[in-house]
DRENNUKOL-66897 format. One record per atom (N, C-alpha, C): x negated, y, z; residue in three letters. Coordinates in steps of 0.05 Angstrom, whole numbers, plus 32768, in hexadecimal, padded with zeros to 4 digits. Atoms other than C-alpha are relative to their C-alpha. Layout:
XYZALA ...
//
This chain:
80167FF1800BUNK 80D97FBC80A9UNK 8009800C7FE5UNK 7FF67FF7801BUNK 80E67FEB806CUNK 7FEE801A7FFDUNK 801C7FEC800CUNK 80B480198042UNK 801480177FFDUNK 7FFA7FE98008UNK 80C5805C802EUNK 7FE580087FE0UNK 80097FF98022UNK 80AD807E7FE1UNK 7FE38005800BUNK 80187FF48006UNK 807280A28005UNK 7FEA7FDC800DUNK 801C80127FF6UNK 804D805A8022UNK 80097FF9801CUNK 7FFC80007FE4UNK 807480638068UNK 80077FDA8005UNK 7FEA801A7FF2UNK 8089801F8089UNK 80078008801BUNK 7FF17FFC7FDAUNK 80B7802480CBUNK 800A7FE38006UNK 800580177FEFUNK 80B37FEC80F2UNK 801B7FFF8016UNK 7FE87FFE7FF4UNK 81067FE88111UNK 7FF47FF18019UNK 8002800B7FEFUNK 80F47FE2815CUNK 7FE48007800AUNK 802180027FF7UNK 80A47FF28160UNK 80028019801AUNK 7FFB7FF47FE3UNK 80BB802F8190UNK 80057FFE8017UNK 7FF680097FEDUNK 80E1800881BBUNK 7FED7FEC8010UNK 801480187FFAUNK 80A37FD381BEUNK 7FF48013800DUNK 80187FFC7FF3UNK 80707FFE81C9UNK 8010800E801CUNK 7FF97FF77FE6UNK 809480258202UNK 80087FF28014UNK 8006801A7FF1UNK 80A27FDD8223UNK 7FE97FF88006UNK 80207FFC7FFAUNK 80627FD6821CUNK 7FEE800D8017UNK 80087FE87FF4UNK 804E80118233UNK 80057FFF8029UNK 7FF980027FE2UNK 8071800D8275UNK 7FF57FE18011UNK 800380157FEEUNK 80627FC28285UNK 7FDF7FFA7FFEUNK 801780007FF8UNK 80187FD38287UNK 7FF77FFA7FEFUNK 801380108014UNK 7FFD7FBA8242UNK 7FEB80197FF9UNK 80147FF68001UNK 7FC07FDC8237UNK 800380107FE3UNK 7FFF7FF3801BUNK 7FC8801581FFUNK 7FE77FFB7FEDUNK 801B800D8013UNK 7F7A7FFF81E4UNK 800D7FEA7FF1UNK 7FEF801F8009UNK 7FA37FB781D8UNK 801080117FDDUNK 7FDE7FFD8013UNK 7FDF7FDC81A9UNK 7FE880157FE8UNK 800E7FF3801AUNK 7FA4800B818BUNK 7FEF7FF17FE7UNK 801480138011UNK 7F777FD48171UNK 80187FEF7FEAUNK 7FF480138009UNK 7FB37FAC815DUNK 800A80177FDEUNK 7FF87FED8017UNK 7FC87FF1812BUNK 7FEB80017FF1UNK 802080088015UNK 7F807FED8113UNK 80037FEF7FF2UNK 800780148012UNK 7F877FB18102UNK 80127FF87FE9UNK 7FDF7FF78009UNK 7FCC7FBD80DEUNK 7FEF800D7FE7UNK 80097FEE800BUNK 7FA87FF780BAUNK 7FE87FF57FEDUNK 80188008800DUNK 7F6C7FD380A2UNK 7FFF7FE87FE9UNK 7FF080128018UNK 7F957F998083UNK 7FFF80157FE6UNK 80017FF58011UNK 7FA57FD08054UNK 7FED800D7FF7UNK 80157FF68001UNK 7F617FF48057UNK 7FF17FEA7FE2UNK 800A80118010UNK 7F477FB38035UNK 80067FF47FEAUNK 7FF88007800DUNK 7F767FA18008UNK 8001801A7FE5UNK 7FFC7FE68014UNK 7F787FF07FE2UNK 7FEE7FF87FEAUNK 801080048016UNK 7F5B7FF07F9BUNK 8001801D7FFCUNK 7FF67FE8800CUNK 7F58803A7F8FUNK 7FEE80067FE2UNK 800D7FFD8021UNK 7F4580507F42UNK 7FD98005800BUNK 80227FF78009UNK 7EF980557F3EUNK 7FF3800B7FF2UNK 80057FED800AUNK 7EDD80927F2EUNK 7FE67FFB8003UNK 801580007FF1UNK 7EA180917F58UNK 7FF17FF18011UNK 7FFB80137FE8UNK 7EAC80627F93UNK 8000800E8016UNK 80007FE57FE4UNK 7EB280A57FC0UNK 80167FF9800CUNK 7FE37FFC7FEFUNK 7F02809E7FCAUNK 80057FE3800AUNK 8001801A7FEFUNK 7EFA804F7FDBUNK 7FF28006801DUNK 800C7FFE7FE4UNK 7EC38060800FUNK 8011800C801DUNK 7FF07FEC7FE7UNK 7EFD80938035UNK 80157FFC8003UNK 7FEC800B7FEFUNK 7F3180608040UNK 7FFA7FF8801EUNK 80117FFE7FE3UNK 7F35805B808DUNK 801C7FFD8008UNK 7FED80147FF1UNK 7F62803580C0UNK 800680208015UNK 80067FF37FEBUNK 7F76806D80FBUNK 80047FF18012UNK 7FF3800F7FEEUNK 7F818057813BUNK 801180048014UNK 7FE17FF57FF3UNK 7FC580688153UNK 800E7FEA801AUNK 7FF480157FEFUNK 7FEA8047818EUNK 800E7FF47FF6UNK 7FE57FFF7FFCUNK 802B804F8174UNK 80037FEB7FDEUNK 80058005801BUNK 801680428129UNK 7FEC7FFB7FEDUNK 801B80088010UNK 7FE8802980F5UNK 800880187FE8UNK 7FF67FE98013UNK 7FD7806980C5UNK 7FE77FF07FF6UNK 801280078016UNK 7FAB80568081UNK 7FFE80267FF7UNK 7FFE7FE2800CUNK 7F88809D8068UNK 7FEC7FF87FDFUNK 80157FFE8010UNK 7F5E80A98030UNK 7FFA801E7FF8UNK 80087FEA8013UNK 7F3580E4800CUNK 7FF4800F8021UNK 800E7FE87FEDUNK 7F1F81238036UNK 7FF080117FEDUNK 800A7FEE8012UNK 7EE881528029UNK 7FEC7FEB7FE9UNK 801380128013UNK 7EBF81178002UNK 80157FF47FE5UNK 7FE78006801AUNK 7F01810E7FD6UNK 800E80078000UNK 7FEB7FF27FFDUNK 7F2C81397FD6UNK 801B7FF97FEDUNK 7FF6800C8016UNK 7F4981197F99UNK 80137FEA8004UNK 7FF6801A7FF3UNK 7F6780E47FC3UNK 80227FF97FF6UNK 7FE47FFC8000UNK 7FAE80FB7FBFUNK 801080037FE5UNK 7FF77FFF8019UNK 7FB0810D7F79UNK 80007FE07FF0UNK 8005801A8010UNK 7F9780C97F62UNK 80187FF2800DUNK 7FE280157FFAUNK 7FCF80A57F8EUNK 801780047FF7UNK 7FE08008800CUNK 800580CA7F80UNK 8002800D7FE1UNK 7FF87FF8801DUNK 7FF980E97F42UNK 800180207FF5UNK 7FF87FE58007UNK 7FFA812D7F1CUNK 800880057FE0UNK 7FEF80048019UNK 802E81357EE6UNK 7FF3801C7FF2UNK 80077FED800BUNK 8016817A7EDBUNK 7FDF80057FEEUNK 802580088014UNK 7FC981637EC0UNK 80047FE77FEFUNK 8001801F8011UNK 7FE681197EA0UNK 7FEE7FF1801AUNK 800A80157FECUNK 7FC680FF7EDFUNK 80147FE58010UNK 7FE280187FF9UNK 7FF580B57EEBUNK 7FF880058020UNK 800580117FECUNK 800180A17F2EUNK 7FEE7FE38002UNK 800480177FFBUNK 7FD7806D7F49UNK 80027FF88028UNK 7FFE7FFC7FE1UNK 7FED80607F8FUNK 7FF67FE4800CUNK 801180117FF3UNK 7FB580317FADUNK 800E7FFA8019UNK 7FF480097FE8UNK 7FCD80307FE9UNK 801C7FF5800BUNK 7FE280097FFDUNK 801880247FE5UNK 7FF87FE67FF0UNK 8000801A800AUNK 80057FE97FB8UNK 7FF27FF58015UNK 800980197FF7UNK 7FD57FCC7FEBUNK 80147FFF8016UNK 7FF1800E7FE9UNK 800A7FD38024UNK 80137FEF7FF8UNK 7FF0800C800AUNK 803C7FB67FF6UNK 7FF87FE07FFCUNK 800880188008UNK 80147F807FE6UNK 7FF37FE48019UNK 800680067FE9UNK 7FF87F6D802FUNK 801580028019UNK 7FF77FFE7FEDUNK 803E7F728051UNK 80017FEB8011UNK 7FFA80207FFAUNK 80497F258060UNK 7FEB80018015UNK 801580037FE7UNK 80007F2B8083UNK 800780158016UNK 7FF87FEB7FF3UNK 80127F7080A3UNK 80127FF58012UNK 7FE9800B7FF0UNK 804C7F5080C7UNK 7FFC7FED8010UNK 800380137FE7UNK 802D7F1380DBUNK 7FEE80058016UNK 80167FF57FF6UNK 7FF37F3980F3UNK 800C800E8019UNK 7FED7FF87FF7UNK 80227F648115UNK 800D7FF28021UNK 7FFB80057FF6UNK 80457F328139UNK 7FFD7FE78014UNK 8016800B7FF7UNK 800D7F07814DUNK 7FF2800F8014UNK 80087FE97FEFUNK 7FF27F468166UNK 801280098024UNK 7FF47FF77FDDUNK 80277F57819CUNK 800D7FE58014UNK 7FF980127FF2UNK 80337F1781ABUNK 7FE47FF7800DUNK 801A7FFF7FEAUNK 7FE57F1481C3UNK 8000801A8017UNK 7FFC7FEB7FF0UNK 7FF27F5681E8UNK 80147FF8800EUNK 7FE8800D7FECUNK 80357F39820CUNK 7FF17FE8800EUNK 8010800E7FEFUNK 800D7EFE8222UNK 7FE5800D800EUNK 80117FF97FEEUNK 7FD27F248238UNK 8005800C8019UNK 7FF47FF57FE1UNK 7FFE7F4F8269UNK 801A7FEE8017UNK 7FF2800C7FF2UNK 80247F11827DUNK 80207FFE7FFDUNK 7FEB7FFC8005UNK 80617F20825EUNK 80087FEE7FE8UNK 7FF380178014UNK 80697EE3822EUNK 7FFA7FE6800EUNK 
//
């Protein structure tokens, strides 16, 4: 497992899983809930600055087969992006909420992770 600057983690192998997966019948609902739940680890753990409590309310898990995506902001915050990563051109710092809570929740992320497909391998009989 290894992060990247913008927040990415790649998961060496999660392609090769899920498309094992995939083929030996595991139920794609199974692999979506399990990215939820991936996603929401970090959902819960974000502190983002507090302006309002608008850009907390529009953290949000998606629910991907393949991947767990964390978003925040939209049209109720549009501000989302500047507050994480920052704007040198206003004196606005970085505060990147979200890379700190994945950073900080990887240990659970992982076990979660691999708790997770190891209940999905036993549910299709394959452990």
């Amino acid at each position: 497992m290894a992060a990247n600057a913008e927040g990415a983690v790649r998961v060496e192998g999660l392609r090769e899983l899920n498309r094992a997966l995939g083929k030996a019948g595991a139920d794609a609902a199974d692999q979506k809930e399990l990215m939820h739940e991936l996603g929401m680890i970090v959902v819960h753990a974000a502190q983002p600055p507090v302006l309002d409590g608008t850009l907390e309310a529009t953290i949000r898990a998606g629910r991907g087969k393949t991947k767990a995506v964390v978003r925040a902001g939209g049209a109720r915050a549009p501000y989302a992006a500047v507050q994480h990563y920052g704007w040198p051109a206003h004196n606005i710092e970085p505060k990147p909420f979200l890379l700190d809570a994945l950073t900080s929740k990887t240990d659970e992320i992982v076990d979660t992770m691999d708790k997770g497909v190891g209940e999905i391998l036993k549910k299709n009989g394959l452990k």
